[in-house]
C-alpha positions in Angstrom: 0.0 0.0 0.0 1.4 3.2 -0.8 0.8 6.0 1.7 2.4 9.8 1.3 5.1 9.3 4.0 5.1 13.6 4.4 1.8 13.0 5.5 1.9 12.8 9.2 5.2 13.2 11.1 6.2 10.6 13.2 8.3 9.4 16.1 9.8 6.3 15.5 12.2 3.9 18.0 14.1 1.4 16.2 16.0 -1.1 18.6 18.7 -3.3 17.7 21.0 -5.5 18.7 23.1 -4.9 15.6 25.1 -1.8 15.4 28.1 -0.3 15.0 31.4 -1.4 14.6 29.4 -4.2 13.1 29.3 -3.9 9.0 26.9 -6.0 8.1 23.6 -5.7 5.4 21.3 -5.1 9.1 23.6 -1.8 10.0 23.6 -0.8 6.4 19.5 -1.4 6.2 18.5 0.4 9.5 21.3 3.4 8.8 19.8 4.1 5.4 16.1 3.8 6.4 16.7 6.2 8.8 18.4 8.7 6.9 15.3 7.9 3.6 13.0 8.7 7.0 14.4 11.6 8.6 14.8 13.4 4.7 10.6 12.8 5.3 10.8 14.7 8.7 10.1 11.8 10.2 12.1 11.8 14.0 13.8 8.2 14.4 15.9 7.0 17.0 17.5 3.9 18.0 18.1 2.1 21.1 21.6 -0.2 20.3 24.5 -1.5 22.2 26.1 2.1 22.1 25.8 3.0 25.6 25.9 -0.3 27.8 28.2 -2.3 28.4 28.9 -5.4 26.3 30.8 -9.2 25.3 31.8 -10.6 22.7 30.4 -13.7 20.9 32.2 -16.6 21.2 34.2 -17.4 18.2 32.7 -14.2 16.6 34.1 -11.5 18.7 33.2 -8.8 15.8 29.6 -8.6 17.5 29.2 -8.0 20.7 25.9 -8.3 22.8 24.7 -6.0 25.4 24.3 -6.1 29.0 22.2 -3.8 29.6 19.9 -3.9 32.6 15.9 -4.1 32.2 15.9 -0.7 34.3 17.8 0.7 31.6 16.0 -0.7 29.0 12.8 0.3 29.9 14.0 3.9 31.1 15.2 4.7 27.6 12.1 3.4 25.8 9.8 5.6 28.3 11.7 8.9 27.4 11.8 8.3 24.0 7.8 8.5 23.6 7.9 6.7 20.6 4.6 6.8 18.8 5.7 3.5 16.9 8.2 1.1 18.3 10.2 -1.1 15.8 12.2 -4.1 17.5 14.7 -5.3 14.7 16.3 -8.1 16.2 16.7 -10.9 18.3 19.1 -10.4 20.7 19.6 -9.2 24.4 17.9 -5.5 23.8 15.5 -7.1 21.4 14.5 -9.6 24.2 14.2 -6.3 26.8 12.2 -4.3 24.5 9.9 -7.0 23.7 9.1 -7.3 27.7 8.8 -3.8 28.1 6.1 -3.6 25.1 4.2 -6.6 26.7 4.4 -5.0 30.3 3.1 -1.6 29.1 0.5 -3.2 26.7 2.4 -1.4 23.7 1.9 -2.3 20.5 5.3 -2.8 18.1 6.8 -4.4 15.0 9.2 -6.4 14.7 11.8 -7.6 11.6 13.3 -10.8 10.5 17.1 -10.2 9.2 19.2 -13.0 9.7 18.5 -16.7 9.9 20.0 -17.1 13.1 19.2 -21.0 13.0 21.3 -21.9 9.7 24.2 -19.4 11.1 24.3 -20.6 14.8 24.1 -24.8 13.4 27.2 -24.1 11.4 29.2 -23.4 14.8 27.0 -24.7 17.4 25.5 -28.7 17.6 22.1 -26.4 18.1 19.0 -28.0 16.0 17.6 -25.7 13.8 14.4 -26.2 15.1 14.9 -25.3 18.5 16.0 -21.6 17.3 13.3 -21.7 15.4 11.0 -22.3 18.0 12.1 -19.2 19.5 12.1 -17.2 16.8 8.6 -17.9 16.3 8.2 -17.1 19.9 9.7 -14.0 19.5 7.6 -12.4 17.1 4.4 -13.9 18.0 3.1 -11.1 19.7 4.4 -8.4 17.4 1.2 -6.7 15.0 3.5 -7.3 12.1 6.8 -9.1 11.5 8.6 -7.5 8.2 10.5 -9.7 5.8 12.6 -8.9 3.0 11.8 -11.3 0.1 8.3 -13.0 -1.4 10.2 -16.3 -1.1 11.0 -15.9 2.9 7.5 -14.6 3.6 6.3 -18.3 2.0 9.0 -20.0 3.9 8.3 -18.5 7.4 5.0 -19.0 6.6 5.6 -23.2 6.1 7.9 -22.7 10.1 4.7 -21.3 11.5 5.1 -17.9 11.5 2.2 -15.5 11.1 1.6 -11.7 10.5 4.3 -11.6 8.1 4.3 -8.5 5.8 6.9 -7.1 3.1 9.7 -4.7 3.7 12.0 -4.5 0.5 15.5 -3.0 0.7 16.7 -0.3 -1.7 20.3 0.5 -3.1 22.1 4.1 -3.3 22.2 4.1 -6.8 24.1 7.8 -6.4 27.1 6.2 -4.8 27.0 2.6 -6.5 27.2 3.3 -10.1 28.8 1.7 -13.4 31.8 3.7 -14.3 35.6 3.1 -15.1 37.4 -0.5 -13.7 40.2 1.7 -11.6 41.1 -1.3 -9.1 42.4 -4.5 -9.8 44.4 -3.8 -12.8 47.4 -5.5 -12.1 45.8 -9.0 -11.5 44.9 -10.7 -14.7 40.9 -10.8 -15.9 38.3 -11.5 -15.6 38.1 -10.2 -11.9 35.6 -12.1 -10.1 34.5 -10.3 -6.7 32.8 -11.3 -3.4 31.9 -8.7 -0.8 30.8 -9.9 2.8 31.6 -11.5 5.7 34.0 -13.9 5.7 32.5 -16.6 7.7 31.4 -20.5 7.3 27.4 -19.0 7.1 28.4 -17.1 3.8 29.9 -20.5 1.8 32.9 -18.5 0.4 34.5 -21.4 0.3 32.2 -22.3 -2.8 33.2 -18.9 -4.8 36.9 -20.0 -4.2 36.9 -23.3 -5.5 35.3 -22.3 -8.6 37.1 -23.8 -11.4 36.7 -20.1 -13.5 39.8 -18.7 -15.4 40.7 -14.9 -13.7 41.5 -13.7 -10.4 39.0 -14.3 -7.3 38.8 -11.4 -5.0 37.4 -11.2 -1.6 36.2 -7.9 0.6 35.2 -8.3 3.7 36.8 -10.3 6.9 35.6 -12.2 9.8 36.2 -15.5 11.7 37.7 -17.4 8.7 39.7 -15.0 6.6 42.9 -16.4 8.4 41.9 -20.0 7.4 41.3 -19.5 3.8 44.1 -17.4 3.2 46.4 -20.2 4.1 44.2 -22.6 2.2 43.6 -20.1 -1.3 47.0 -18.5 -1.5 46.1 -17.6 -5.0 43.0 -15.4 -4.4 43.1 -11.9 -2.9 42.2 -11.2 0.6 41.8 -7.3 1.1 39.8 -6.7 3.9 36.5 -4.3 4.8 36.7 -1.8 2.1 34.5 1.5 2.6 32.9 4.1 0.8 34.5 5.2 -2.8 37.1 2.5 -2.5 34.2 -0.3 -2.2 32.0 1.5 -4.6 35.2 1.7 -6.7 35.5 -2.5 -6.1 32.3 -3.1 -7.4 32.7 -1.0 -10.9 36.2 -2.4 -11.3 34.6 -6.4 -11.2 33.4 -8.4 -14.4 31.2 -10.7 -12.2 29.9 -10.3 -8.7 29.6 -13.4 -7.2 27.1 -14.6 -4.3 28.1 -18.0 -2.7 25.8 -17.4 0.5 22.7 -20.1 0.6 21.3 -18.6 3.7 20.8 -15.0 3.4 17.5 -13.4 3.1 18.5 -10.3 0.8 22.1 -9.4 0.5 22.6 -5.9 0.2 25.5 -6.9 -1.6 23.7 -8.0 -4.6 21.8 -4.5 -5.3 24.8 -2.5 -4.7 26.6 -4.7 -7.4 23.4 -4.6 -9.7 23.7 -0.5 -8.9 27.4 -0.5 -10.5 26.9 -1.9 -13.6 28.5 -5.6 -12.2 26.1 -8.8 -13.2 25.7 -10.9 -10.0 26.1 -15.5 -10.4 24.3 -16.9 -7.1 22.4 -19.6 -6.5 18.8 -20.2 -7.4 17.6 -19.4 -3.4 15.8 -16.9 -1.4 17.2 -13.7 -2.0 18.9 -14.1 -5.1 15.6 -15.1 -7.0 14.1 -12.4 -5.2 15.9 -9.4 -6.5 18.0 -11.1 -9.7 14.8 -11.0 -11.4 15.9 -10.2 -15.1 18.2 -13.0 -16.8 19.8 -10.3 -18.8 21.4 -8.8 -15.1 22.8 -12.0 -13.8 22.5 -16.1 -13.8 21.5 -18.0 -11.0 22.1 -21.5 -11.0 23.0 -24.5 -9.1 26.6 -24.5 -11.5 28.0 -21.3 -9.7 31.2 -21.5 -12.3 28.2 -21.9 -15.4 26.5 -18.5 -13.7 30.1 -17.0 -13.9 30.6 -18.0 -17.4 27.4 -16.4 -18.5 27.9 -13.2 -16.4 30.8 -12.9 -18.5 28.3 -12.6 -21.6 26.0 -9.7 -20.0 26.0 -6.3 -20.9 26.5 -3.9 -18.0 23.6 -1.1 -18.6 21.2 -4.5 -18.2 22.9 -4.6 -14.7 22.7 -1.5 -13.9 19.0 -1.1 -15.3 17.8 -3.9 -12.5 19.6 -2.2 -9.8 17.7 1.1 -10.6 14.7 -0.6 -9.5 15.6 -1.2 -6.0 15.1 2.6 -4.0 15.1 3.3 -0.1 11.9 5.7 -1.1 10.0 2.5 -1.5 11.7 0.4 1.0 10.8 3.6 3.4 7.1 3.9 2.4 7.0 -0.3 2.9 8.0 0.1 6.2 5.9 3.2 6.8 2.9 1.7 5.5 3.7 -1.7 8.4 4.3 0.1 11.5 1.5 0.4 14.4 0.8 2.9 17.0 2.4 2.2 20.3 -1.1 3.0 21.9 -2.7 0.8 19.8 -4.1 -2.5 21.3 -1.5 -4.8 21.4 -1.3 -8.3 20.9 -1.7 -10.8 24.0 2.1 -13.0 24.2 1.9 -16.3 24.8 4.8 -16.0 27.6 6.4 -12.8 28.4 
């Protein structure tokens, strides 16, 4: 539903458990909705890990969870007089948040980002199910629970969720454009280019054992980068790249490509789209969501055949698809979801 977002100011609480130092497509979402929602007059503020004090997760010390006291918690959400509260994660706040809206009778939305399950299974002998189960009791009580994709509404849909609604992402299409190839020069073509975390959840090691002629190039870091370097001493490690220099990354690539099987957007793919760079992932949710047109990129269960072809694209086709994707109507989407905090709210099953 489209609604005219200048129509009636509001003041918006977004909490999260993800923030920065973290880089990650969750920051990246929540900064750049709030910047499409303040350019509205909207007032938004966010209740993170900032101020308290936190640890790091084991074996993943580049996110850190908060310890902040309930006291705090709910202080913070009382002076912030939020007319819609938006609970984006999971975590430790997310879990404090969640209370405080069920204590007060407030109503609130929440968001489904990451699949915790497949990510904590890779490290952890934790059935998927059981984090399912309390994912599902996490959102129960929420009014709406915003997803990113057509294909993960169906999905969480088939888990048992309910009250699922659509909030797409956009791209800045300003900063992420096609231009000149200014990086990578010196290392023989076609450059092939991954940008995320480095990390068992993301299946890098699928993009690196692609048997593709050119050189394999990998931004990001995280929890393996050490591992792989020493295992793939022909591919090119060069860390979290930022601003120009990573907008500069994407233009300079022939081929983005997208090992991850358990994402449910990937940022990464629009902002490659935005530059110009046809994007070879796998036929799953997120990729089939937003690599719509065949002409932009391949998706395929062969990740070295969707390479191949990307080689064969033209770049304005690219570039066309990315156009598509805008924060205008990601903001208006989640607009359009929120709730009044003094609306009834639902009853939780357990508090």
């Amino acid at each position: 539903m489209y609604i005219d977002p200048k129509l009636s100011r509001r003041r918006i609480l977004i909490v999260t458990d993800a923030w920065r130092p973290q880089i990650n497509g969750v920051v990246r979402t929540l900064e750049s909705l709030a910047g499409q929602l303040r350019a509205w007059g909207h007032e938004v503020s966010f209740l993170t890990p900032e101020p308290f004090w936190t640890v790091p997760v084991p074996t993943y010390p580049e996110i850190r969870l908060s310890l902040a006291s309930r006291r705090e918690v709910f202080l913070s959400m009382a002076r912030s007089r939020a007319h819609h509260i938006h609970i984006a994660t999971e975590g430790p706040l997310g879990l404090l948040a969640r209370r405080y809206c069920l204590e007060r009778g407030k109503a609130f939305t929440t968001s489904f980002h990451t699949r915790f399950p497949e990510y904590a299974a890779a490290r952890l002998p934790l059935p998927e199910e059981w984090s399912y189960g309390y994912l599902r009791w996490f959102h129960d009580p929420a009014v709406a629970t915003m997803v990113p994709t057509p294909s993960l509404r169906t999905e969480l849909s088939g888990r048992g969720f309910s009250h699922l609604t659509l909030w797409g992402r956009g791209v800045d299409g300003v900063r992420f454009h096609p231009g000149e190839k200014t990086l990578f020069t010196d290392l023989p073509g076609p450059h092939l280019l991954y940008v995320g975390r480095v990390s068992a959840e993301k299946n890098v090691t699928a993009f690196l054992d692609l048997d593709v002629p050119g050189s394999k190039i990998v931004v990001g870091d995280g929890p393996d980068r050490a591992h792989l370097e020493r295992l793939y001493p022909d591919a090119h490690f060069v860390g979290y790249l930022h601003g120009e220099e990573l907008a500069a990354a994407y233009r300079s690539a022939n081929v983005f490509v997208f090992p991850s099987r358990t994402d449910t957007f990937g940022n990464v793919v629009t902002e490659a789209l935005a530059s110009g760079t046809p994007v070879a992932a796998y036929p799953v949710t997120g990729p089939r969501d937003v690599v719509t047109d065949p002409r932009a990129g391949t998706l395929s269960e062969d990740l070295g055949a969707a390479v191949r072809r990307c080689l064969t694209l033209r770049r304005a086709d690219a570039r066309a698809l990315g156009e598509q994707f805008t924060w205008a109507a990601s903001g208006n989407q989640f607009l359009s979801a929120l709730t009044p905090a003094n609306a009834p709210a639902k009853l939780a099953r357990a508090i």
